[in-house]
N, C-alpha and C positions, 0 to 999 in steps of 0.2 A: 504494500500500500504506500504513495507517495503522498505528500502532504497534501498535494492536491486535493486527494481521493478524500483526506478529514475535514478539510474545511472547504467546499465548493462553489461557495460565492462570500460577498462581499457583504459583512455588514449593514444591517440598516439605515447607521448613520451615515454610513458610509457611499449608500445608494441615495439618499439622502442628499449630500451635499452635493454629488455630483451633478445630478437633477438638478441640482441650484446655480449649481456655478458655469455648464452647458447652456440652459434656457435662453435661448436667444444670442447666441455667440455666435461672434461676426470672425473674431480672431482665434485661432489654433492657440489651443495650452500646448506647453511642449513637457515630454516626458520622458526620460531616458533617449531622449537626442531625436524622438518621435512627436509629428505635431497632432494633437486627438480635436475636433472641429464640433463632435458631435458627443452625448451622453452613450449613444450607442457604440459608437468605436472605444468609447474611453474607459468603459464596466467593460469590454470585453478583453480588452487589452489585459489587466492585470488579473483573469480570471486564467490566463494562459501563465501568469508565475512561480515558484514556490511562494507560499504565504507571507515570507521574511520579503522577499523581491516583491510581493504586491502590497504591502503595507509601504515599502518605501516609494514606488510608484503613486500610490495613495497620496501620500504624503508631498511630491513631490507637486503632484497637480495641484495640491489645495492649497502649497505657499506656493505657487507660480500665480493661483487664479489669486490670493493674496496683495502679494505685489504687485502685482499689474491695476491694481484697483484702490489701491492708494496712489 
């Protein structure tokens, strides 16, 4: 079993903020050197990581979308 296999999606908060910070985006967040445009590419993207690499992906969109909005 790969960690995949124990934890298979993302968080509620997690689906959560994406949905928030996607909705109506005109500009590409960028993530791991990847630009994600849509809430749909952007949950899909980190559902293909080990857990450790999706939480910092996670992580990564939410100070990008952060930054960029200050």
């Amino acid at each position: 079993m790969t960690e995949n296999d124990e934890d298979p999606s993302l968080s509620r908060p997690q689906r959560r903020l994406l949905k928030r910070i996607y909705n109506g985006r005109t500009t590409p967040i960028v993530a791991d050197g990847r630009p994600f445009l849509t809430y749909k590419d952007a949950a899909k993207y980190p559902l293909a990581l080990l857990v450790a690499e999706r939480d910092a992906a996670y992580t990564e969109m939410k100070a990008f979308a952060k930054d960029e909005s200050q």
